[in-house]
C-alpha positions in Angstrom: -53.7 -9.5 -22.1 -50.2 -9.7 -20.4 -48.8 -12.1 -18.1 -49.1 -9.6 -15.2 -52.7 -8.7 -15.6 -54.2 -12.0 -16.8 -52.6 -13.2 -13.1 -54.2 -10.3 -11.6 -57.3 -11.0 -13.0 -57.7 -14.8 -11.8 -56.5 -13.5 -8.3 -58.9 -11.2 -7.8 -61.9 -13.3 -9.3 -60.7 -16.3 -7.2 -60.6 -13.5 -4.0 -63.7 -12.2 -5.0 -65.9 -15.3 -5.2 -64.5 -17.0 -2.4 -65.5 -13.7 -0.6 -68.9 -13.8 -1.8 -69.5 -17.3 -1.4 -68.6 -17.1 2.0 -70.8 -14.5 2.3 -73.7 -15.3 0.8 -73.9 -19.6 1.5 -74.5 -20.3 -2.5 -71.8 -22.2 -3.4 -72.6 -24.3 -6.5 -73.2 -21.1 -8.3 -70.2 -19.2 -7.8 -68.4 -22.5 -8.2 -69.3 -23.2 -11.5 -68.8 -19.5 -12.3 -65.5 -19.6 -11.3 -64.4 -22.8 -12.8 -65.9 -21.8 -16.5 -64.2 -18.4 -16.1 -60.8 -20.3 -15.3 -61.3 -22.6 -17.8 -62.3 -19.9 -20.8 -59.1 -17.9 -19.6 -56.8 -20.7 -19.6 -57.0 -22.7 -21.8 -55.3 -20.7 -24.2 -52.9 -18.8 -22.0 -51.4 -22.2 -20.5 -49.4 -25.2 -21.9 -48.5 -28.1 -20.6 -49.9 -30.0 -17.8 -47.1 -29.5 -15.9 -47.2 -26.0 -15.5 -50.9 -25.8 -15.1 -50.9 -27.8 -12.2 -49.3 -24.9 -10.0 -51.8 -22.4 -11.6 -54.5 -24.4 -10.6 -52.5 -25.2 -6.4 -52.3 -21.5 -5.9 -56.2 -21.0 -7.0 -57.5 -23.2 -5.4 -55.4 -21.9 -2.2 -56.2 -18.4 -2.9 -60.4 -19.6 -3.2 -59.6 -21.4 0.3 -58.2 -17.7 2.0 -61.1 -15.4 0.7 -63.4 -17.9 1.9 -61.8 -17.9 4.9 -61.4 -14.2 5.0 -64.9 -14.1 4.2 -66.3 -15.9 7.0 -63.4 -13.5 9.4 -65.7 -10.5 8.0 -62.4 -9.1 6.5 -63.2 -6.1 4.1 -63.2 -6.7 0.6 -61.0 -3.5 0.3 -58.2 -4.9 2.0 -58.4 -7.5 -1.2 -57.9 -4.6 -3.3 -55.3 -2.7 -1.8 -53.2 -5.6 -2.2 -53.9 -6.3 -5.5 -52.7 -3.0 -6.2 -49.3 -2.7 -4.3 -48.6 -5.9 -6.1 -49.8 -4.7 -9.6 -47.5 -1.3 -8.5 -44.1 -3.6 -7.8 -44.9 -6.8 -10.7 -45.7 -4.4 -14.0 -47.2 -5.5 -17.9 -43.9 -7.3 -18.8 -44.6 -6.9 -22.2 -43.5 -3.5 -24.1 -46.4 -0.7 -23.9 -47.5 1.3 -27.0 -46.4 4.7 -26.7 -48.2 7.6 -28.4 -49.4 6.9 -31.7 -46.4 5.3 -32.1 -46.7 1.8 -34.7 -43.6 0.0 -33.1 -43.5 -0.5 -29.9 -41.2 0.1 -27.2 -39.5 -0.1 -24.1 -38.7 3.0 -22.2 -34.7 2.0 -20.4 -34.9 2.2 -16.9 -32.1 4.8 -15.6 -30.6 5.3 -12.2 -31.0 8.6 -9.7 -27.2 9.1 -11.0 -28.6 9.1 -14.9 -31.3 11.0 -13.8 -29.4 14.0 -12.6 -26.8 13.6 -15.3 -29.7 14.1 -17.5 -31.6 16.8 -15.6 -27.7 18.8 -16.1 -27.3 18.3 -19.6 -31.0 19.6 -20.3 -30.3 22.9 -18.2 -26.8 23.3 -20.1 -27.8 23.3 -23.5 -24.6 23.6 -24.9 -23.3 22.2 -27.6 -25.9 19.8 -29.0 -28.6 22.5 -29.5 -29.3 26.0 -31.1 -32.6 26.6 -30.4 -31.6 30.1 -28.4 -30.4 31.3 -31.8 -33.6 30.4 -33.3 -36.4 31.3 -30.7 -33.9 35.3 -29.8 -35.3 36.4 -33.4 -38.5 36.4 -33.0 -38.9 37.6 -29.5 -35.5 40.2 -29.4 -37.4 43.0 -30.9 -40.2 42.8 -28.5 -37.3 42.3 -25.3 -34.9 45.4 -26.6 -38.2 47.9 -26.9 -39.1 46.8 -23.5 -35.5 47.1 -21.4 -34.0 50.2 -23.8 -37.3 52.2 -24.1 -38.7 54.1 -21.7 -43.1 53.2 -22.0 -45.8 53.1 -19.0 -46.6 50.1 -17.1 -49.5 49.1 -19.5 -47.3 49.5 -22.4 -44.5 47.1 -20.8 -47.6 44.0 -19.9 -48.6 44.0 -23.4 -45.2 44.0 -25.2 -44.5 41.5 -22.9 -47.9 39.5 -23.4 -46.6 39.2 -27.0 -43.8 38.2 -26.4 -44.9 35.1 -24.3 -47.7 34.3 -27.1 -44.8 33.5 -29.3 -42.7 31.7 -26.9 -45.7 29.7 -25.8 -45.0 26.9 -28.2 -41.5 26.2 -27.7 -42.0 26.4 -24.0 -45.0 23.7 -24.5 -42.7 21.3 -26.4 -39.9 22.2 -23.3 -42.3 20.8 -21.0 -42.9 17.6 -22.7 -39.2 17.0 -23.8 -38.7 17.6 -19.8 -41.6 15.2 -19.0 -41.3 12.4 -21.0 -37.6 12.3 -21.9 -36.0 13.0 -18.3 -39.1 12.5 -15.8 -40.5 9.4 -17.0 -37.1 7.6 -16.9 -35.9 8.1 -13.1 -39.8 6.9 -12.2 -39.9 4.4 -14.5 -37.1 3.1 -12.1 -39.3 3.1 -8.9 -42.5 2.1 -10.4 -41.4 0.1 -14.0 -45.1 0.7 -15.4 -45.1 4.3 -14.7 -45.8 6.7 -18.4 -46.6 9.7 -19.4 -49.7 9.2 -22.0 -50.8 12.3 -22.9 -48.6 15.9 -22.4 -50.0 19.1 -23.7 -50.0 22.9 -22.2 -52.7 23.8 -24.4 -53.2 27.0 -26.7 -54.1 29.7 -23.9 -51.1 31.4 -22.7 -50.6 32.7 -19.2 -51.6 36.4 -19.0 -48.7 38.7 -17.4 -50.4 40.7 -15.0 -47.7 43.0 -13.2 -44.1 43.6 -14.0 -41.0 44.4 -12.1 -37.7 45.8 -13.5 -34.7 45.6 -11.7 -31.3 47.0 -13.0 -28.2 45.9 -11.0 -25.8 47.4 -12.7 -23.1 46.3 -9.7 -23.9 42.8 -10.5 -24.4 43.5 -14.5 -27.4 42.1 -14.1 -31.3 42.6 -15.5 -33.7 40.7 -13.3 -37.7 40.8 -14.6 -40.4 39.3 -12.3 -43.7 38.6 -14.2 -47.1 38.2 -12.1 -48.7 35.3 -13.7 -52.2 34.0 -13.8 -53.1 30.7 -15.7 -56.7 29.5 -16.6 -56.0 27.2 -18.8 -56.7 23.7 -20.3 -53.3 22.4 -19.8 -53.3 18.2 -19.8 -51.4 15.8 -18.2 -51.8 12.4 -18.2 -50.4 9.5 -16.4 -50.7 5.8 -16.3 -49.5 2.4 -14.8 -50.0 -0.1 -16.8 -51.8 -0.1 -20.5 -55.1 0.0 -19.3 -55.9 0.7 -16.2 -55.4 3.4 -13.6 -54.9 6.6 -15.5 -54.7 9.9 -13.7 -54.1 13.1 -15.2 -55.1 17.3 -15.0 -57.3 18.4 -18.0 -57.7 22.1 -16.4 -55.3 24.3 -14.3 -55.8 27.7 -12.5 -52.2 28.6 -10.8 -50.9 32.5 -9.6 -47.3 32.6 -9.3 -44.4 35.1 -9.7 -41.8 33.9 -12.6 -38.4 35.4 -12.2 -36.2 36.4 -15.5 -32.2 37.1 -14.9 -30.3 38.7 -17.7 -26.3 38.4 -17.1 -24.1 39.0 -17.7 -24.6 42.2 -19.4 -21.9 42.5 -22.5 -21.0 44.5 -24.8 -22.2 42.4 -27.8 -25.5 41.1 -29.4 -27.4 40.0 -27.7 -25.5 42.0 -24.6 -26.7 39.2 -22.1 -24.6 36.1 -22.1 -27.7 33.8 -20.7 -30.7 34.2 -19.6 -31.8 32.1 -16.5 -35.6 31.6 -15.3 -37.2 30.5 -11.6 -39.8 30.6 -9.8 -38.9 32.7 -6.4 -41.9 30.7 -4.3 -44.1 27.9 -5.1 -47.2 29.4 -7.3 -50.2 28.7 -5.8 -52.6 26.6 -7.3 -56.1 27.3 -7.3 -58.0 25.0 -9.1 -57.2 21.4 -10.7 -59.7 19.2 -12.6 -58.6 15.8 -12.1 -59.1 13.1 -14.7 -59.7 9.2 -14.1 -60.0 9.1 -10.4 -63.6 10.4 -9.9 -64.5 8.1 -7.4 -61.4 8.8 -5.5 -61.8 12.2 -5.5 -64.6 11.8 -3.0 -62.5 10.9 -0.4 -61.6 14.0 1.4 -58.3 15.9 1.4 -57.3 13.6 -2.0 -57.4 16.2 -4.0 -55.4 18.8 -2.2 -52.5 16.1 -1.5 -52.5 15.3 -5.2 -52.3 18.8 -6.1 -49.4 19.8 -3.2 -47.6 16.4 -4.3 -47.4 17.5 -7.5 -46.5 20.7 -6.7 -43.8 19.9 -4.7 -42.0 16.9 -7.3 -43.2 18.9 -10.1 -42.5 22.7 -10.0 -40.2 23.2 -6.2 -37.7 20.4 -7.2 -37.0 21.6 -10.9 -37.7 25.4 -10.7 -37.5 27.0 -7.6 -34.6 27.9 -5.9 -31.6 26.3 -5.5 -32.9 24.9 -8.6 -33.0 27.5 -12.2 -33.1 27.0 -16.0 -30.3 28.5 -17.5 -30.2 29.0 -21.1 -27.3 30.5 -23.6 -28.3 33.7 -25.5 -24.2 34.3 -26.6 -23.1 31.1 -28.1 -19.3 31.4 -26.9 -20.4 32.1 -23.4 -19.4 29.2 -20.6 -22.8 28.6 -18.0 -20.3 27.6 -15.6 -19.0 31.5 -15.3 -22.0 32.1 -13.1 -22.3 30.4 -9.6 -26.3 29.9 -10.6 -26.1 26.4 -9.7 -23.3 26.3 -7.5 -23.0 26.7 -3.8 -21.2 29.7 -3.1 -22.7 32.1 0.2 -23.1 29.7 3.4 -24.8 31.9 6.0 -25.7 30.7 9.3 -29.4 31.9 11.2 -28.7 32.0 15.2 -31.6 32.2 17.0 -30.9 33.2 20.0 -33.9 34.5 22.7 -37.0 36.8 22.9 -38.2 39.1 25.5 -41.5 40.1 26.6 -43.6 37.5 24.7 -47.0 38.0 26.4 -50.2 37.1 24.8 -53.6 39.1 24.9 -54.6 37.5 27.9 -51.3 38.3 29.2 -50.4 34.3 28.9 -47.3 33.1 28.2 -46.8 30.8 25.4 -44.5 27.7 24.2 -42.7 29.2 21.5 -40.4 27.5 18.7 -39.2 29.0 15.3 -38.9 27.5 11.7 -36.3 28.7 9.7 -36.6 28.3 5.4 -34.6 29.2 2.7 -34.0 27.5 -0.6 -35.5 24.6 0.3 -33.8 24.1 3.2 -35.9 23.7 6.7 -34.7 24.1 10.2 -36.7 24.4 13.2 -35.8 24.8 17.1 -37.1 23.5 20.1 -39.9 24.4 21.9 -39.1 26.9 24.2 -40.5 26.6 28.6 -43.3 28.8 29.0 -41.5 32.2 29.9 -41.9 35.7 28.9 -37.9 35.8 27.6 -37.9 32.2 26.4 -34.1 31.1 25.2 -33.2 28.6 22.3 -29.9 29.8 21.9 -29.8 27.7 18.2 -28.1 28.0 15.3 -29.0 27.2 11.1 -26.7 26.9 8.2 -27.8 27.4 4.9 -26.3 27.4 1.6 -27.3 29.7 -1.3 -26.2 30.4 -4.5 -25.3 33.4 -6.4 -29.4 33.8 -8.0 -30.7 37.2 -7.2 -32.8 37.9 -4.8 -32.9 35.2 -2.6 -34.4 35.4 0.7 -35.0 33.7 4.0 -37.7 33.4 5.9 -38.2 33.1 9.9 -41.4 32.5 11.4 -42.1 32.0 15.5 -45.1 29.5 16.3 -46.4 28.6 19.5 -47.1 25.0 20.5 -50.7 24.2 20.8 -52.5 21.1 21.8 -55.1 21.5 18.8 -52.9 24.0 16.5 -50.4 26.1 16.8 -50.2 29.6 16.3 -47.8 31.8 14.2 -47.0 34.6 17.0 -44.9 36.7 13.8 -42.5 36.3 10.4 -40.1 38.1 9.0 -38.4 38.1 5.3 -34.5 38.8 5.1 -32.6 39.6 2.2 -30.3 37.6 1.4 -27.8 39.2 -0.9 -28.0 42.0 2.3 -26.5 39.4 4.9 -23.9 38.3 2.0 -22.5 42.2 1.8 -22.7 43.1 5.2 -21.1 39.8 6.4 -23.2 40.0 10.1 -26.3 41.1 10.8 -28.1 41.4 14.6 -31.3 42.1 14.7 -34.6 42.5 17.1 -37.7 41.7 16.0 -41.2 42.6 16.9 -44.0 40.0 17.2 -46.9 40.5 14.9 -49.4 38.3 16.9 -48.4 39.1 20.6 -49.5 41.9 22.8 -45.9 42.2 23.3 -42.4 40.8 22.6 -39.4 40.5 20.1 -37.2 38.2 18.6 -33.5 38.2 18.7 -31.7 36.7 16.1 -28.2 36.9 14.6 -27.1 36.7 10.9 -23.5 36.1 9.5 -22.2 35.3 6.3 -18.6 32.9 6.4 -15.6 34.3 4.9 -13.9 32.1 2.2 -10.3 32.1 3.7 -7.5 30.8 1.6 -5.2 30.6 4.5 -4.9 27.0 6.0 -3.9 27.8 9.2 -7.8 28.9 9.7 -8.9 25.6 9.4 -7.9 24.1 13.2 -9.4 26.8 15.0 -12.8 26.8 12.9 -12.6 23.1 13.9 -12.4 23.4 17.0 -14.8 26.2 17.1 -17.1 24.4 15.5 -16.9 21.7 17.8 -17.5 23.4 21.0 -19.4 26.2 19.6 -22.0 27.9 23.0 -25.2 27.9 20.2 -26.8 24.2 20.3 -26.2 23.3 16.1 -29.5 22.4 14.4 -27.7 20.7 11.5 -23.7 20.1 11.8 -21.5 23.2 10.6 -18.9 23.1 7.8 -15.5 24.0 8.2 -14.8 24.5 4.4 -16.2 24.0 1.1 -14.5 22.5 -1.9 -15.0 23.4 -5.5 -14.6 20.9 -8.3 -14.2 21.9 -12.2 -14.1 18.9 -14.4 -13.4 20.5 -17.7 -12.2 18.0 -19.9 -10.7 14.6 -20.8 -8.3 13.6 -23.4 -7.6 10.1 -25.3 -10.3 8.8 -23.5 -10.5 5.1 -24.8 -13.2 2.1 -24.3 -11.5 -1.5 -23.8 -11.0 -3.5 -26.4 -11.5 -0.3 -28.6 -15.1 -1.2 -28.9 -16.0 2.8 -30.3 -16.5 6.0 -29.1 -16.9 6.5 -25.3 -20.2 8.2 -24.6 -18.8 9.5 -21.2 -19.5 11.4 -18.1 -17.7 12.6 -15.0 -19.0 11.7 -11.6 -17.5 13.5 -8.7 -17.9 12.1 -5.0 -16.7 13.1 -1.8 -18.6 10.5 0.9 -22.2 10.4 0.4 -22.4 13.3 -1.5 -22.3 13.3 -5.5 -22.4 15.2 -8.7 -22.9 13.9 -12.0 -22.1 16.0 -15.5 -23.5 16.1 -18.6 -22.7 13.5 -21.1 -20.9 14.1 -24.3 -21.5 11.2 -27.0 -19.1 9.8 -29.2 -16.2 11.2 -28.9 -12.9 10.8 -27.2 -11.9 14.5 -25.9 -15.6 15.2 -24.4 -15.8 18.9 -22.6 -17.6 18.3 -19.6 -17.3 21.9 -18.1 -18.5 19.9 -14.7 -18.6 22.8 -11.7 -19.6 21.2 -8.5 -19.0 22.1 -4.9 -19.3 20.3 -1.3 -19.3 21.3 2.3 -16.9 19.4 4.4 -16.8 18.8 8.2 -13.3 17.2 8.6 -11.4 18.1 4.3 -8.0 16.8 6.1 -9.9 13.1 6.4 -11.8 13.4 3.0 -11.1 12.5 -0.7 -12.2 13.1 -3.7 -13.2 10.5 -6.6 -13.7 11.5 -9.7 -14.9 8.5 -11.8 -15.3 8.7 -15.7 -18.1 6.6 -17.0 -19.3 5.5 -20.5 -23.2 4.9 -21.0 -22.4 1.2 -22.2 -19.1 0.0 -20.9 -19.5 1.3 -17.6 -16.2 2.5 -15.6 -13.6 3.7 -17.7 -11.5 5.3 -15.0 -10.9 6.9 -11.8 -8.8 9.8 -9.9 -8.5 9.7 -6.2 -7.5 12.8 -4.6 -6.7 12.6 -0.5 -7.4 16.3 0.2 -4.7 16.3 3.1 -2.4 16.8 -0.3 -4.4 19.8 -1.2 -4.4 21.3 2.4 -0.9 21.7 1.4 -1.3 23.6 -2.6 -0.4 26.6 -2.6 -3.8 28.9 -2.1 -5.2 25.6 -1.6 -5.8 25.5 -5.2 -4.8 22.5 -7.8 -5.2 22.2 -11.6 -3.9 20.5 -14.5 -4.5 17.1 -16.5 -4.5 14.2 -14.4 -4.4 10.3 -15.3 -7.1 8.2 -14.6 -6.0 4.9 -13.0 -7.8 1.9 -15.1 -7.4 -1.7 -16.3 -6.3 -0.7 -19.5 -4.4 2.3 -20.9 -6.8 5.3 -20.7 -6.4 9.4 -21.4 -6.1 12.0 -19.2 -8.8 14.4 -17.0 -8.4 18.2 -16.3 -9.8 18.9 -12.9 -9.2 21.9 -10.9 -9.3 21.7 -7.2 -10.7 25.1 -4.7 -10.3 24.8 -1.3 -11.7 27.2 1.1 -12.1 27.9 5.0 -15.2 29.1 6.2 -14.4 31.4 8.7 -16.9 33.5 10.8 -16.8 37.1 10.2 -14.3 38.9 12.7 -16.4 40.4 16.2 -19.2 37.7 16.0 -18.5 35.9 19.1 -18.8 39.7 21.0 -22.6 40.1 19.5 -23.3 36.7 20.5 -22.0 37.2 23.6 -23.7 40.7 24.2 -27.2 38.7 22.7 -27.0 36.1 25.3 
């Protein structure tokens, strides 16, 4: 029994028959109980007097306040709760056995910063694996009949079926890689006894129910959305601690939509450069069969806030947009050629009035409205009762270049009990990127009467610096109320590579990564091991309120030696580049000679689209 839990265990018992003898007015059983418990359980754990003597203080102390506590009529529960928050912060200090495993071992705790370093050089899968060139074999044959060959709808499911039979296994031993190797670690670091004991998707595979094909051939694109249903006997298992409180899913039933994206299309086996799945929404879950909390499952709403939890750390955080899992089908094609990952459209939601809004009973309501997108959220404020209520509000949002994205608008009125969705609306996103602004009135779903007038516009990236004081200023005194604070620009950052990198004292190898920060804002690449000219291919990019008062640190780490060098870069200096653009090998400023970094620097403006200010003026 460890440390931890043997102290556990003779605070509780000490708790629990102080407690009860409170309680129940027999002391001289309970007593003698609890002194040849003590006894049997420590006189083998403890040595020396000296150090017993505390032991025995703190018992006798902690008898003293559940006798007290007893006598106060103080739940028993509250006991327990704080036996557990303590159990949750003070972990087993000694190493854990880990599945199956004969040694055993400690898991290294890592930071957020490791955690997303990590996270990046899983979705990269560049030069350390090959298993696109071994899994495009046995599922290309069944791919080229289905995009190349014209077959019915039926035809298409069950090629495709097949296809994810034989892919089932590698994705199963994706998830657990993903699970145990970059999950567990970032927890680990919140909550130190936190493990993954048991990981397995099972042998039934997900049945494809619906398929839809979409060619862009503008965008040299293939995009493939599969209807999925799951029934299966997934399990996952958690646990803190060795023993005790274990947790897990043993059955799953989940309907989602999986998204496919073939680009770029080339003109070479396998004529897509990558392929990159996501999840366009959050599947819906239908049925989970909890394991090891029985008991607590009786408590209502438990099990729904385990499953959305889940759901939302699980799934929305790793696979639904902004987030995607790119992968490379041509080995000589760069990831960071495609903007998957990478801010690139910032379009900003004005909402700006409605007219007529009358309910059935020709009331008027309290209306607000919620803006989503990408897992962004923005909601106004609640409007006066009026039939032409104003907010007058604006939302920006920032998207990348994955297909299809879209943004959603719902209008809700305030209740005192609940409030009611009075309509929503879908917009395309990739249709406000190409049409730069969009104004629009729309009608009310839920509402004898009444529409909603919004306004849509995508921001120009403008090379020219003499944009940058009046979208400043604009920004600053701009008529719609901000919901979050607008961006005058955006910065992207391309850490490619790093030459002669050294550790001091020539102590090996660097096993390095590049961390970029501007403020509080931070993005960490993927780490190349053992080598001194690592090729980072880093792309990264930040909104900025004031870029003339910014700068840019780009700090090379090693996994053991920590810092091995910095570059500071005031972007005042790169207001002044030509097309605000910089590149080239840089030297990073340390205690001791070190190599060089190549880093290029993008500036750019965000200007509104020319003849905005007349549509918001005509709107409001």
């Amino acid at each position: 029994m460890s440390r931890t839990l043997f102290f556990l265990f003779k605070l509780f018992l000490s708790l629990f028959l102080g407690f009860c003898h409170s309680k129940i007015n027999v002391p001289i059983p309970y007593v003698t109980v609890w002194i040849m418990l003590r006894y049997f359980f420590c006189r083998n754990t403890e040595e020396g007097r000296s150090e017993q003597r505390p032991s025995w203080l703190r018992l006798a102390l902690t008898f003293y306040i559940g006798y007290v506590a007893g006598k106060m009529d103080v739940p028993i529960s509250v006991f327990v709760a704080g036996l557990l928050v303590y159990w949750w912060r003070h972990p087993d200090d000694k190493p854990v056995k880990r599945r199956k495993m004969e040694e055993l071992i400690m898991i290294p705790q890592v930071s957020m910063e490791e955690y997303y370093r990590n996270i990046n050089k899983l979705v990269d899968m560049e030069e350390e694996e090959d298993k696109p060139e071994e899994i495009l074999p046995v599922v290309w044959p069944g791919i080229a009949r289905i995009l190349y060959t014209e077959t019915d709808e039926d035809t298409r499911i069950e090629d495709l079926n097949k296809i994810l039979v034989e892919l089932w296994p590698y994705f199963g031993q994706y998830i657990k890689k993903l699970l145990i190797d970059w999950y567990e670690p970032i927890i680990r670091n919140k909550c130190a006894s936190f493990r993954f004991s048991h990981v397995d998707l099972g042998e039934k595979v997900p049945l494809i129910t619906d398929t839809r094909l979409h060619i862009r051939s503008e965008r040299k694109q293939i995009v493939l959305d599969l209807d999925l249903t799951y029934d299966g006997n997934a399990a996952v298992k958690i646990a803190l601690g060795r023993r005790f409180f274990r947790i897990g899913a043993k059955k799953l039933a989940v309907v989602g939509t999986l998204r496919v994206v073939l680009a770029p299309l080339i003109d070479e086996m396998p004529l897509f450069g990558s392929l990159t799945w996501y999840l366009p929404r959050r599947p819906d879950v239908l049925e989970v069969n909890w394991s090891g909390i029985r008991h607590l499952l009786k408590i209502p709403g438990i099990s729904e806030f385990l499953a959305k939890t889940v759901m939302h750390w699980g799934v929305e955080k790793m696979f639904v947009p902004p987030h995607c899992m790119p992968t490379r089908l041509l080995k000589t094609f760069r990831l960071d050629r495609l903007f998957f990952r990478v801010t690139r459209n910032i379009i900003r939601v004005y909402i700006l009035e409605a007219e007529d809004l009358i309910s059935e009973d020709s009331g008027v309501f309290c209306p607000y409205a919620v803006i989503c997108g990408a897992q962004q959220k923005g909601k106004t404020k609640v409007a006066k009762r009026s039939p032409n209520p104003c907010w007058n509000q604006a939302f920006q949002m920032r998207f990348n270049d994955l297909p299809m994205q879209e943004i959603d608008i719902s209008v809700f009125h305030h209740g005192t009990t609940r409030d009611l969705c009075l309509g929503s609306w879908t917009l395309d996103v990739e249709e406000i990127i190409s049409q730069k602004a969009i104004e629009k009135w729309l009608p009310f779903q839920n509402a004898a009467s009444g529409r909603l007038h919004i306004l849509l516009q995508c921001l120009d990236l403008a090379r020219d610096t003499t944009e940058l004081p009046q979208v400043m200023i604009t920004n600053r005194i701009s008529r719609p109320t901000q919901i979050n604070r607008f961006s005058s620009a955006v910065i992207f950052i391309l850490v490619e590579e790093a030459k002669d990198l050294r550790v001091k004292n020539n102590a090996g190898l660097p096993t390095s990564h590049a961390v970029t920060k501007i403020g509080k804002q931070s993005f960490s690449g993927k780490v190349c091991r053992n080598t001194a000219t690592p090729q980072w291919r880093a792309k990264s990019s930040f909104l900025l309120e004031k870029p003339h008062k910014e700068r840019v640190k780009i700090t090379v780490k090693d996994k053991n030696h920590g810092c091995l060098g910095t570059f500071t870069l005031h972007l005042s200096d790169l207001l002044l580049a030509e097309n605000l653009t910089m590149e080239g090998w840089h030297q990073l400023d340390a205690s001791f000679p070190q190599g060089s970094v190549w880093i290029r620097f993008e500036l750019r403006v965000l200007v509104p689209p020319r003849g905005v200010e007349t549509l918001m003026d005509s709107g409001s």
